[in-house]
ChimeraX commands (.cxc) that place a marker at each C-alpha (Angstrom):
marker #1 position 56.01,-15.75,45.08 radius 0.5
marker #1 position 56.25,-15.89,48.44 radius 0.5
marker #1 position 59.61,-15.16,50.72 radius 0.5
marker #1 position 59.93,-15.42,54.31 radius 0.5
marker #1 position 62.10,-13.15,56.27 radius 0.5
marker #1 position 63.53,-12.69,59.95 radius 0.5
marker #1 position 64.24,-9.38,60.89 radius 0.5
marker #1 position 68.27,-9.73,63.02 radius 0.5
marker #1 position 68.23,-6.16,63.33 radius 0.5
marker #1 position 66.83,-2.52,63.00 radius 0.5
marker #1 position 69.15,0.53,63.12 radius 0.5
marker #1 position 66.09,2.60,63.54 radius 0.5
marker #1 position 62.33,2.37,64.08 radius 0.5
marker #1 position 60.08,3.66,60.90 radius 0.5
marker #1 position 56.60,3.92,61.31 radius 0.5
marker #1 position 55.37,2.49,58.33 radius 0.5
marker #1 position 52.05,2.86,56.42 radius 0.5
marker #1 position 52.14,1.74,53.03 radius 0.5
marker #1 position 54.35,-1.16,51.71 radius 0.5
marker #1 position 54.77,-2.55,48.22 radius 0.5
marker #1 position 56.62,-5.52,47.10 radius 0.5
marker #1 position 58.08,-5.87,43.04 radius 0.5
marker #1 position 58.16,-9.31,42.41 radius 0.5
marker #1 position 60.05,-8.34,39.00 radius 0.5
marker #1 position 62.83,-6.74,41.05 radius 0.5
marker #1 position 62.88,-8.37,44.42 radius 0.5
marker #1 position 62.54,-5.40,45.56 radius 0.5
marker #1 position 60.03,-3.70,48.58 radius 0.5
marker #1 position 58.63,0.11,48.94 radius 0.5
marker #1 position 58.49,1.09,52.46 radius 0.5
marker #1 position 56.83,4.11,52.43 radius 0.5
marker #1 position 56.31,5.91,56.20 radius 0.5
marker #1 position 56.41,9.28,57.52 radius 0.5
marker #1 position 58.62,12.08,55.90 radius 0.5
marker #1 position 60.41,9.60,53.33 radius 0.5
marker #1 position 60.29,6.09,51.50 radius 0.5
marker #1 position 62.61,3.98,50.97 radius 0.5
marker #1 position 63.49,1.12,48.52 radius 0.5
marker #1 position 65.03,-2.24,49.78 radius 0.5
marker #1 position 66.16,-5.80,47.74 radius 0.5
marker #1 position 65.93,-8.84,48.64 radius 0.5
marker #1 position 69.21,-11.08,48.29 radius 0.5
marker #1 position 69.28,-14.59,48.57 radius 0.5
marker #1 position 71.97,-15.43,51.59 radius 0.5
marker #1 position 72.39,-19.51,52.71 radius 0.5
marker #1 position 69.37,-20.74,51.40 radius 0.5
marker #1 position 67.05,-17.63,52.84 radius 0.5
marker #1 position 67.10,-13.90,52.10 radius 0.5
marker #1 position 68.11,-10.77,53.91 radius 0.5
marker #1 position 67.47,-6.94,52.96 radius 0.5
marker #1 position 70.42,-5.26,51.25 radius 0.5
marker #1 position 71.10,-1.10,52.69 radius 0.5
marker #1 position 68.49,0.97,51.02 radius 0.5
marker #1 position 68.56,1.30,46.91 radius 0.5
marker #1 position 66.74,4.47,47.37 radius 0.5
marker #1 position 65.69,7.05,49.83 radius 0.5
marker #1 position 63.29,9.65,48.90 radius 0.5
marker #1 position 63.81,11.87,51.69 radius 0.5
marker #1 position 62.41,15.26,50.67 radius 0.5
marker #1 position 58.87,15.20,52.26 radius 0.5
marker #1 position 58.93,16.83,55.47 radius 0.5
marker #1 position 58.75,14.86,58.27 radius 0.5
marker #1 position 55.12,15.84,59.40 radius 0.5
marker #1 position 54.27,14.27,55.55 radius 0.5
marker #1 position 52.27,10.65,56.66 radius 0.5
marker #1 position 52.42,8.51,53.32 radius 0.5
marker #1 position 49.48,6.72,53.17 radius 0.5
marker #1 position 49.34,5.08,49.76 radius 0.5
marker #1 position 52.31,4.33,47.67 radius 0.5
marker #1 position 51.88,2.90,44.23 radius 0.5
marker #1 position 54.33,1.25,42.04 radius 0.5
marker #1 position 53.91,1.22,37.93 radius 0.5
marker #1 position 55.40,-0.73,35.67 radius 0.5
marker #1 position 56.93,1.75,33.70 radius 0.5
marker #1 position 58.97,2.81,37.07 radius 0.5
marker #1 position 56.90,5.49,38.17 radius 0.5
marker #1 position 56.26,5.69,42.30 radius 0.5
marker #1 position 53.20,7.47,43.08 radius 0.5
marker #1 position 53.18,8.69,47.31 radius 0.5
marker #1 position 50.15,10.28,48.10 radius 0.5
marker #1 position 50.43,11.89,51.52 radius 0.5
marker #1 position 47.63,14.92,53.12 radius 0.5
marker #1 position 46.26,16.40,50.37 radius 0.5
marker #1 position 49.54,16.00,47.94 radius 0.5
marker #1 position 50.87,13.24,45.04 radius 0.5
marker #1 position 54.20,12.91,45.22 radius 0.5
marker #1 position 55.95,11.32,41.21 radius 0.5
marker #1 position 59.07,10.19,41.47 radius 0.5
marker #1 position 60.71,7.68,38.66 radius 0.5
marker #1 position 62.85,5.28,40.68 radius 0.5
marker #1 position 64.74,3.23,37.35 radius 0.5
marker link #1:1,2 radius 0.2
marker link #1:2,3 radius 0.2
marker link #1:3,4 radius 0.2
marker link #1:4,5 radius 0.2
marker link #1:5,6 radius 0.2
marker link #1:6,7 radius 0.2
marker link #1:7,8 radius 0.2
marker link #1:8,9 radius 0.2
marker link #1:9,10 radius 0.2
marker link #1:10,11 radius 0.2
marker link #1:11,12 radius 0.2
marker link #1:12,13 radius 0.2
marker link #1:13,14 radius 0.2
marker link #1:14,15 radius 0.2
marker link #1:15,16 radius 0.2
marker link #1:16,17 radius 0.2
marker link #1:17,18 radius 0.2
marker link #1:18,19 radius 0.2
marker link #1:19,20 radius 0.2
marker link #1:20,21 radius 0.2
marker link #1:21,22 radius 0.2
marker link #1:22,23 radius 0.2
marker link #1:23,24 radius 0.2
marker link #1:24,25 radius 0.2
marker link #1:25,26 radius 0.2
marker link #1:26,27 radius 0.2
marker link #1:27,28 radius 0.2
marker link #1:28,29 radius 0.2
marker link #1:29,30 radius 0.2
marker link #1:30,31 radius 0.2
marker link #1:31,32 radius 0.2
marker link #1:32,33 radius 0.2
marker link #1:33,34 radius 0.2
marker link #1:34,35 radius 0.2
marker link #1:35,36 radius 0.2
marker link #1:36,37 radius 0.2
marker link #1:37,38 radius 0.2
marker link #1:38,39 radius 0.2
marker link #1:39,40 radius 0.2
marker link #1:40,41 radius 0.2
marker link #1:41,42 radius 0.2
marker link #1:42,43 radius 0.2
marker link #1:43,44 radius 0.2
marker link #1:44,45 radius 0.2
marker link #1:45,46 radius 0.2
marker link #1:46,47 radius 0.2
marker link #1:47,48 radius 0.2
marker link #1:48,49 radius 0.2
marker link #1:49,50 radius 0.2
marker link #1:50,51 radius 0.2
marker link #1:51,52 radius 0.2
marker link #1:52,53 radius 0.2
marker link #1:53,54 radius 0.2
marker link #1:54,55 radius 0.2
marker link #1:55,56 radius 0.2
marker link #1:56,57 radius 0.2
marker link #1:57,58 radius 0.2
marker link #1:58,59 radius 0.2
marker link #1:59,60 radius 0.2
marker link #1:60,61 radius 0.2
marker link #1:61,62 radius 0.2
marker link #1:62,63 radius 0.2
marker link #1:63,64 radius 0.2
marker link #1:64,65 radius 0.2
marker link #1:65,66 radius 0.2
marker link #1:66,67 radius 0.2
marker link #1:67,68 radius 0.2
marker link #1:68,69 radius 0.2
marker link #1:69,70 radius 0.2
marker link #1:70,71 radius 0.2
marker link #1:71,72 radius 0.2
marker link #1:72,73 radius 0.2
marker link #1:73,74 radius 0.2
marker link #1:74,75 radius 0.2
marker link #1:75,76 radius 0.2
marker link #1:76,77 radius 0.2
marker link #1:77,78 radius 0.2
marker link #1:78,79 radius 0.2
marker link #1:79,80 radius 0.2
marker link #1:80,81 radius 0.2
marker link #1:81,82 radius 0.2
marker link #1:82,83 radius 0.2
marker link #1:83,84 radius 0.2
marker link #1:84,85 radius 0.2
marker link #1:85,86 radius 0.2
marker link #1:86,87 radius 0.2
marker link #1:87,88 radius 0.2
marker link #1:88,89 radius 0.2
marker link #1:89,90 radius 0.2
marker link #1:90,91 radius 0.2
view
């Protein structure tokens, strides 16, 4: 499924290095440095437009780069950043 988006506006600038979209939820994992964050998709006027964050998994310290986030099925979030795996269950 494809969706196209137009970014109106940023409050703030993330540096992002792994991203994950969940077709089941709508839903995207924007993972960057020192947190990720979880963000649905809503359909507004015939396109769609990022809701405020679901989730924000905030307790990595901001020198922590995520470089690979992974999403399973049975709601597990794996984050692997330096030499660490981060396991969070996000439903």
């Amino acid at each position: 499924m494809a969706i196209n988006c137009l970014l109106i506006s940023s409050i703030a600038s993330l540096l992002i290095n792994s991203l994950n979209f969940i077709e089941d939820t709508n839903e995207i994992i924007v993972a960057g440095v020192g947190n990720i964050r979880i963000w649905k998709f809503t359909e507004l006027r015939n396109s769609y437009v990022l809701d405020s964050p679901r989730l924000c998994i905030s307790d990595l310290n901001n020198e922590d780069w995520v470089t690979i986030s992974v999403y399973v099925k049975t709601g597990q979030l794996y984050a692997s950043y330096d030499n660490n795996v981060n396991v969070n269950t996000i439903y």
